[in-house]
C-alpha positions in Angstrom: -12.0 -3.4 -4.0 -10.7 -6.8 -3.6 -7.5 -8.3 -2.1 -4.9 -9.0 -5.2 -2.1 -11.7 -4.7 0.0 -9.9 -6.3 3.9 -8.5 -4.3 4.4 -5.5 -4.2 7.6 -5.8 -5.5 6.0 -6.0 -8.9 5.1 -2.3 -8.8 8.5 -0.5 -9.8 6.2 2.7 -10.4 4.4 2.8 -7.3 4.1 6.4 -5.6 3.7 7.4 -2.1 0.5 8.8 -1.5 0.8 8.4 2.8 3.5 7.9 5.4 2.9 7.4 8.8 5.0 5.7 11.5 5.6 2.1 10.9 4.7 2.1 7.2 3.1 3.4 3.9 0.5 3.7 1.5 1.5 3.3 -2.6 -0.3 3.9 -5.5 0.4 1.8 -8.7 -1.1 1.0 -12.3 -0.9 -2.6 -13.9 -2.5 -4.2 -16.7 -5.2 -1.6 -16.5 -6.2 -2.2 -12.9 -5.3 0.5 -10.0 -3.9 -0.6 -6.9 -3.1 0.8 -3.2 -0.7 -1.1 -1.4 -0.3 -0.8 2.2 3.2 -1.1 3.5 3.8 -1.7 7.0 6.8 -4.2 6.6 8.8 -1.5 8.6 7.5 -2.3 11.8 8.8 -6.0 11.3 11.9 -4.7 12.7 10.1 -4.8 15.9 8.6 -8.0 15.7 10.3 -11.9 17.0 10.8 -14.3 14.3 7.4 -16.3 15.5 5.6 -13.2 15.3 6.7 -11.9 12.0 5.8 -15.3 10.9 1.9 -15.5 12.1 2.0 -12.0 10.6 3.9 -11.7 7.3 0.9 -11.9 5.4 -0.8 -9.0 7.1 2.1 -6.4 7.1 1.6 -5.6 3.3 -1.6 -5.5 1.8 -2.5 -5.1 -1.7 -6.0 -3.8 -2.8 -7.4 -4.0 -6.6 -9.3 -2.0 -8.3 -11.3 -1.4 -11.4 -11.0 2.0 -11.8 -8.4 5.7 -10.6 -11.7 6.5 -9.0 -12.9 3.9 -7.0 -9.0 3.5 -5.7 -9.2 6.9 -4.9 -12.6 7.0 -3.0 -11.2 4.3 -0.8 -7.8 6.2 -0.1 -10.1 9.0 0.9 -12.2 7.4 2.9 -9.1 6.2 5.0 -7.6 10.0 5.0 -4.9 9.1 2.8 -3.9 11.6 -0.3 -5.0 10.6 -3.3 -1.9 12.3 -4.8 1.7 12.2 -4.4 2.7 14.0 -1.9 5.5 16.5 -2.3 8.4 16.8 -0.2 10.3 19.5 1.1 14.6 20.0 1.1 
């Protein structure tokens, strides 16, 4: 796993795989890597404009890797679902 620079605004396919209060966790595929990207952008609601600042980097992370496996091990590892999950009416 390594940190990517990449937004994730450049994942138009990415799937929820966890939601918790204050964020979420996304699955996507690009250019034959596999990426989790951790969303917690909502809790910047919360946050003063100095402290979203000092933090904006930190509130959405996006993790690389080389294979559905090794992305998957990781998301386990955390307790996150390694598949989208389904939800109810």
């Amino acid at each position: 796993m390594r940190r990517s620079p990449l937004s994730k605004d450049v994942f138009a396919d990415a799937r929820v795989v966890a939601e918790f209060e204050g964020g979420r966790v996304l699955a996507a595929e690009r250019g034959g890597k596999f990426y989790l990207i951790q969303d917690e952008s909502s809790l910047a609601d919360l946050l003063s404009e100095e402290d979203l600042n000092d933090l904006r980097n930190a509130l959405v992370k996006v993790c690389e890797f080389n294979s559905p496996g090794e992305r998957d091990a990781f998301s386990q590892a955390r307790g996150w679902a390694t598949e989208v999950r389904r939800r109810g009416c």
